[in-house]
N, C-alpha and C positions, 0 to 999 in steps of 0.2 A: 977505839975499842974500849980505852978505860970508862969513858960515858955509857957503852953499852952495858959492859958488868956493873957497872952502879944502878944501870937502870933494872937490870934483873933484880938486882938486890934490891931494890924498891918497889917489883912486883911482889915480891917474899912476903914484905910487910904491908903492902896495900892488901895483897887475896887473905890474909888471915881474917878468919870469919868477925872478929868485932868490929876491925877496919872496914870491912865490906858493909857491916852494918850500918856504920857512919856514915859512907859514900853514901846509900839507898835512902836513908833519913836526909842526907842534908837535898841529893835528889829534889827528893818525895816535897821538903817543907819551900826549897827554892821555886819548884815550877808554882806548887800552889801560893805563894806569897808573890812573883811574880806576875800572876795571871789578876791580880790586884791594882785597879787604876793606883797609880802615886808612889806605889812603897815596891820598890826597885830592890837589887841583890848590895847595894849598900845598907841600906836600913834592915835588912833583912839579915846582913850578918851582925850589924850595929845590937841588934835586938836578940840575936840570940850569944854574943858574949859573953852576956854574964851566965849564961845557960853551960857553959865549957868550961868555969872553974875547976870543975870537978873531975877534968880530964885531963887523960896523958896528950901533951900536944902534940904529936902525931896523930893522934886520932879525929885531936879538935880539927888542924887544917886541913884533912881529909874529910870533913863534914861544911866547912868555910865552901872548900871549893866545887862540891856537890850545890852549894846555897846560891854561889857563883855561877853556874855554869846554867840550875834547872832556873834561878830567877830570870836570866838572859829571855829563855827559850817561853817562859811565863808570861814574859811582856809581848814579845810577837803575838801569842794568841790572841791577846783585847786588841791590839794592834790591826790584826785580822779580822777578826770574826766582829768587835764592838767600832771598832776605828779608834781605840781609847789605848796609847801606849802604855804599858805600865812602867817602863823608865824610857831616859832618853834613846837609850842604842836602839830600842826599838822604832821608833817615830818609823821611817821608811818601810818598815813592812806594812805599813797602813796604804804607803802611795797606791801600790799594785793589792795588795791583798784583801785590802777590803772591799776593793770593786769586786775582786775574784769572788770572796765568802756572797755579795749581794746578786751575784748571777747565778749562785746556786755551787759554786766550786771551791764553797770554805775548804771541805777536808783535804779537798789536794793543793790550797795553799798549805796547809798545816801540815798537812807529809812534806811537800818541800821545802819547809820552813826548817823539819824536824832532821830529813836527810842533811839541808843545810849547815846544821847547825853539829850535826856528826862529822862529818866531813873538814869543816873547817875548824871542829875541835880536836880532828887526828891529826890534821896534817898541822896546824898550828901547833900543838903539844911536840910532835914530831922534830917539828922546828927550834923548837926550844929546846928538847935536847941537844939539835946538833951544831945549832950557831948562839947558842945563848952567849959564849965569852965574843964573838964578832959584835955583835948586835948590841950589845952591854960599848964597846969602844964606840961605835958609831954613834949612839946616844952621848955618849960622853963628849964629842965633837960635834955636835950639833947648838949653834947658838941662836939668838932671839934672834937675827934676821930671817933664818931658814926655819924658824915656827910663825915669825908675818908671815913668810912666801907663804906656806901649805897653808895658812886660813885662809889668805886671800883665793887662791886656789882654790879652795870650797867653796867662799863665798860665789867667782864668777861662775864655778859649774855650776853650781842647783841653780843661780839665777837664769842662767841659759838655758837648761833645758826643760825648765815646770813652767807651767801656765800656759796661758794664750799669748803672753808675749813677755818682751826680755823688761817692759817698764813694768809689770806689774810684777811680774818676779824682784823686780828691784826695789820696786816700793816695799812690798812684802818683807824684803829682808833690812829694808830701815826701817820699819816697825817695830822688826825684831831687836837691832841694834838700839834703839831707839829705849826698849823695856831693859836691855840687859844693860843700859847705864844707870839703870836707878840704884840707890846705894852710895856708901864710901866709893871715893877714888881712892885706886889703890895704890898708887902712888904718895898722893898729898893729905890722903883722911878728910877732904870735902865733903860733905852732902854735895850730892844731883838728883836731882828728881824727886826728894822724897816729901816734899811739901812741911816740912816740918817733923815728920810723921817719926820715932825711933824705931815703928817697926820697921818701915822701910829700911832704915839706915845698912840692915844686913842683903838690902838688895829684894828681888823678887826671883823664888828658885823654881827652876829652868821644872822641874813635875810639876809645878801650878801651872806654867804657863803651858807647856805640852798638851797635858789635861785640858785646862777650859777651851786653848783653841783645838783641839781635837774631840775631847769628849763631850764639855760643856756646848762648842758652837755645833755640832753633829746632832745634837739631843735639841738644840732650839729650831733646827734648819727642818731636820725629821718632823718635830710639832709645827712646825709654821706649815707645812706643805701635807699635813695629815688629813685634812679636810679635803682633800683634793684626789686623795690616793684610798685605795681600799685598807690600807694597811696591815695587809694579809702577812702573814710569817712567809720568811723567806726560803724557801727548798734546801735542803741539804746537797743533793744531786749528788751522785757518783762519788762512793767512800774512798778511791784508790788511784794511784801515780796511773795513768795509761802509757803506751810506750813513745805517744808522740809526749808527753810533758814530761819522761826521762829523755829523749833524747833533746828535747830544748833545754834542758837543766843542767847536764850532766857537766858540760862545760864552763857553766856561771858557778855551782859545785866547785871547782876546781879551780878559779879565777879568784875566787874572794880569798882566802887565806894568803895567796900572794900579797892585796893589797891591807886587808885588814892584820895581820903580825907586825910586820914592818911598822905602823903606826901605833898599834899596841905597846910596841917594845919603847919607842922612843918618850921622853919627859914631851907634855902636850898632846900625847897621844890618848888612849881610849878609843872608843867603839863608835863615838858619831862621826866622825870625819873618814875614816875607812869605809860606815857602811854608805855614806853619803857620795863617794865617787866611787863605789864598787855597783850602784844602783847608773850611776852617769854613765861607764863602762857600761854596762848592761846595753841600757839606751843606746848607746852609738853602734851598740855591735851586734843589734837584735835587728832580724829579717823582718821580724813583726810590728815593727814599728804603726802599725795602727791600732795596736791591742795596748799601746802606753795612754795609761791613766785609764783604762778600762779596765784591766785585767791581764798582764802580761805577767807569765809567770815566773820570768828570768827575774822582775824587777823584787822579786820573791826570796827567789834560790842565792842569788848573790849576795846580794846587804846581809843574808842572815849567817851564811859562811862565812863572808870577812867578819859579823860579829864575834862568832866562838872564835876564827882565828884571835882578832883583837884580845880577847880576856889570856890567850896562852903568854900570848906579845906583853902585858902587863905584866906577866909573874920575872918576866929575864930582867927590866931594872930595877922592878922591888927587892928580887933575890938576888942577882948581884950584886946591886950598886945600893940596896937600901934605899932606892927614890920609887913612891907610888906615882903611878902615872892617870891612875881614876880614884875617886871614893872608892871603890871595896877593895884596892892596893892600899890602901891609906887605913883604912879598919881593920885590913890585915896585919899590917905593917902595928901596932896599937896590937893587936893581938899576940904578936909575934915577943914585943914589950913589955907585953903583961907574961910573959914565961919566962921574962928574961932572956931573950935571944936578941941578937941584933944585928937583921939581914946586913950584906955585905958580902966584898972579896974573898972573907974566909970562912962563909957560912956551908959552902961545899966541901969546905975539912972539917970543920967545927961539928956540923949537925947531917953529916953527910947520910945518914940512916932518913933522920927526918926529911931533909930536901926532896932524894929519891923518891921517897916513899908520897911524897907529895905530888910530886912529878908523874911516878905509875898513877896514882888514884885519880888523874883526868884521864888516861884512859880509859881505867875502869868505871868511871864517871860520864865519860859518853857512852859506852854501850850501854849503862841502864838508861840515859836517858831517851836511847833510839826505842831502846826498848819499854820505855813505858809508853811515852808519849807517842810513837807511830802507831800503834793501835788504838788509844784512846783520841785520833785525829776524828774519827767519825762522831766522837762522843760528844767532843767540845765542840765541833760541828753545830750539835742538835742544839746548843744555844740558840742559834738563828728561828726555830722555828718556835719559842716565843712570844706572841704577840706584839708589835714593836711598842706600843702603849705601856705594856709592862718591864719589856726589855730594856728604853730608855730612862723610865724612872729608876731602875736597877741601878744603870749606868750611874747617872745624876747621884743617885744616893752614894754608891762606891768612890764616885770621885769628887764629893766633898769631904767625905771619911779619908781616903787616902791624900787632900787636900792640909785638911786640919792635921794630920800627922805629919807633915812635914816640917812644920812648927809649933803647934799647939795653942797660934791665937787664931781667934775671932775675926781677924782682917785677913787674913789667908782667905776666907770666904769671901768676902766679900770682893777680893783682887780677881780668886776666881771667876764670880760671875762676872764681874767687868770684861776679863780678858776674854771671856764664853760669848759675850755680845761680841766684843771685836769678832773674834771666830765667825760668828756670823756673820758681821759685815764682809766679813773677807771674802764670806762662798758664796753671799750675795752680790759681790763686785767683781769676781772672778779672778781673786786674787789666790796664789798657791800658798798654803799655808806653809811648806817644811822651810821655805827660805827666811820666814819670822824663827821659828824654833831655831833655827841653826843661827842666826843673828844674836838669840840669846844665849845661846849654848859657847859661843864662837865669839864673841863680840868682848866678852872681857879679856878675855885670855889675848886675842887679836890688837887691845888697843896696848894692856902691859909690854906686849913681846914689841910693839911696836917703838914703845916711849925708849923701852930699854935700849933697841940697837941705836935711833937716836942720842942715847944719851954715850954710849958707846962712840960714836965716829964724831960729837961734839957739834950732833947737829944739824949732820950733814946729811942731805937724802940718799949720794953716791953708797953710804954703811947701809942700804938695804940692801944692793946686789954687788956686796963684796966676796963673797964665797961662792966656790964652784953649783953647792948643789940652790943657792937661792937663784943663780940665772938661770940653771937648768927650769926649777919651778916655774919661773916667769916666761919664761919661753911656753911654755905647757901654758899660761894663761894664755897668750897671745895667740898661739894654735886654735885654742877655745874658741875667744873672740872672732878672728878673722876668717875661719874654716868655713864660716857657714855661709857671712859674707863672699867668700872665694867662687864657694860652691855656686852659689844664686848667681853672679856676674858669669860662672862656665856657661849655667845652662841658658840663660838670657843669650851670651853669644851665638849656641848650637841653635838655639829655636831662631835667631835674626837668619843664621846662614840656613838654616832650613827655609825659609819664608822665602830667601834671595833665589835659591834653585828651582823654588815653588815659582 
């Protein structure tokens, strides 16, 4: 009950008209810097910080997390509509939803994207009021062998169930692995991979690589295959949810924010790995299973609900425990710094007005963003029709802009269009792109958490599955693997004793 009176008390100071104004601005500047190949709701808050000097800091993180929540919802649309993420949480709304937008049913990706993304930012916010001090302990008991388990865990889903088959999916994601070790070790400060090069030396970042293989190899696949095709704009079709697409969503709605909080809250957590098996859930659990990688709208509704759940999941151990668990917990956290505050245990007595008042303004932070963006779904829609000639140099142009701003040199380009031919090659060999993304995304953090628990049990492989919840994970891998196998040996028996009766 004390949680609830505090939270009233921080609707008080959220509905006060200047506050309201900072939610709708930071809204308003998140979705549209969002809907931008490259420059994600990190760089987005990065870049308007010094813009908040001049502000009471309640107001400023109530404008942070409007930049948070509409950048999130920014990137699904190029996601959708271009194939082009604008950060990484998005990548998986592209799997389903850009089939959807090229069969004519962008806007009703974009309303489920939009409901999605309400939904899993109520009931995630929600959540955060009511288990933030559990959720905050459980992070705090959680060490490097139970963050290998849950990457490897990502790693075997998405390879199991993308592509034409489990080797190309694999190859796929040692591609990805493969990019994400270029750079320092970050253990020993070695070069790998960088040829000499000190740009390299800070690695290759996970929006370049997103970008060219999604934006870049989409915009060469399109021109290679233009000569062949009329290259007519694609139809907008039918601006509204129907009630067969609520009732296949309403329960992927309601399924992501379980999976996506829970890994938001925890250190290694963030928004790719919750929307990454909240899409694999989908899969296993969708009747429709012939509309995956066509246009399944579940593969939609889910990934983008556990995403807003994910961003609620980040604020409970940046604000209690003072640990960011993505870039924009980490530029907040840096913000928070710069006013002299310094999240923690006692930031809920200390700044108890501000917390709250932070807390109410993602509520009020999603209804405006239902409310802007589920009507302007038709609008962003009419992107599609276009002409793709023009459409894709758009692209190309925005995502060497959003490219080059990620570092500000000249070899950022040029890694691009490398990584833009791989892309290519990939869709020409029929290889799935999200299992490279997630390799890069996933693959440093996966070999750290790994060296660590090693270095912890002295060595020994047994220190991977010494904790209750890493056997539980690995069990859950082995279900993965074996199911399908299982499955194929039941029906091969029914069909022999079928034959025998025959």
């Amino acid at each position: 009950m004390n949680a609830f009176n505090s939270l009233m008390d921080g609707f008080g100071t959220a509905l006060t008209p200047i506050n309201l104004l900072w939610a709708a601005v930071g809204v308003l500047l998140g979705t549209a810097i969002g809907v931008l190949p490259g420059i994600g709701p990190a760089m987005a808050v990065a870049l308007l910080l010094p813009v908040t000097y001049g502000l009471e800091p309640t107001g400023a993180f109530i404008m942070f997390a409007g930049i948070y929540y509409g950048a999130m919802f920014g990137g699904s649309t190029t996601s959708i509509l271009l194939n082009t993420p604008g950060e990484s949480a998005a990548v998986v709304a592209a799997m389903e939803g850009h089939p959807m937008a090229r069969s004519g049913r962008g806007a009703q990706a974009l309303a489920a994207a939009a409901v999605g993304h309400f939904a899993g930012g109520m009931i995630g916010t929600t959540l955060l009021v009511v288990l933030a001090p559990t959720v905050a302990d459980l992070a705090v008991d959680i060490g490097a062998p139970d963050y290998f388990a849950i990457m490897v865990l990502a790693f075997i889903a998405v390879t199991s169930v993308l592509g034409a088959s489990r080797v190309r999916g694999l190859a796929s994601l040692l591609i990805g692995l493969t990019i994400g070790l270029v750079g320092l070790d970050q253990m020993t400060g070695q070069q790998r991979l960088t040829f000499g090069s000190l740009q390299l030396a800070d690695g290759i970042d996970v929006v370049i690589v997103a970008v060219g293989l999604f934006a870049i190899g989409e915009a060469l696949w399109v021109a290679a295959h233009l000569r062949r095709t009329s290259g007519r704009a694609i139809p907008v079709g039918r601006l509204w949810l129907g009630k067969e697409d609520v009732k296949r969503t309403w329960k992927s709605w309601l399924r992501g924010p379980l999976i996506g909080f829970p890994f938001g809250a925890i250190p290694a957590g963030g928004a790719e790995i919750p929307t990454f098996l909240s899409y694999v859930t989908e899969k296993r659990l969708s009747k429709h299973k012939d509309e995956w990688g066509k246009g399944a709208i579940e593969g939609v509704a889910g990934p983008e609900s556990a995403s807003s759940a994910s961003a609620a999941g980040t604020l409970v151990s940046m604000l209690t425990l003072g640990l960011p668990t993505t870039a924009v917990a980490a530029v907040m956290l840096a913000a928070f710094q710069q006013y002299g505050i310094q999240p923690g245990p006692l930031l809920f007595e200390r700044e108890a007005d501000l917390v709250w008042g932070l807390i109410a303004s993602l509520f009020v932070g999603m209804v405006l963003l239902l409310a802007l963006n589920l009507p302007l779904a038709p609008v962003w829609a009419k992107l599609l029709r276009i002409p793709r000639p023009y459409l894709y140099a758009g692209i190309l142009f925005f995502a060497a802009v959003g490219a080059y701003a990620v570092g500000g040199e000249s070899l950022d380009l040029v890694i691009l269009l490398v990584i833009g031919l791989l892309g290519f090659g990939m869709r020409r060999y029929g290889l799935p792109i999200l299992p490279a993304v997630i390799g890069v995304i996933l693959g440093p953090n996966a070999e750290q958490q790994l060296r660590r628990a090693l270095q912890i049990s002295d060595g020994s492989a047994a220190g991977l599955v010494d904790t209750p919840f890493s056997k539980t994970v690995y069990g859950l891998i082995v279900l993965i693997v074996v199911w399908p196998l299982l499955r194929k040996a039941v029906v091969r028996t029914r069909r022999r004793g079928v034959d025998v009766e025959a």
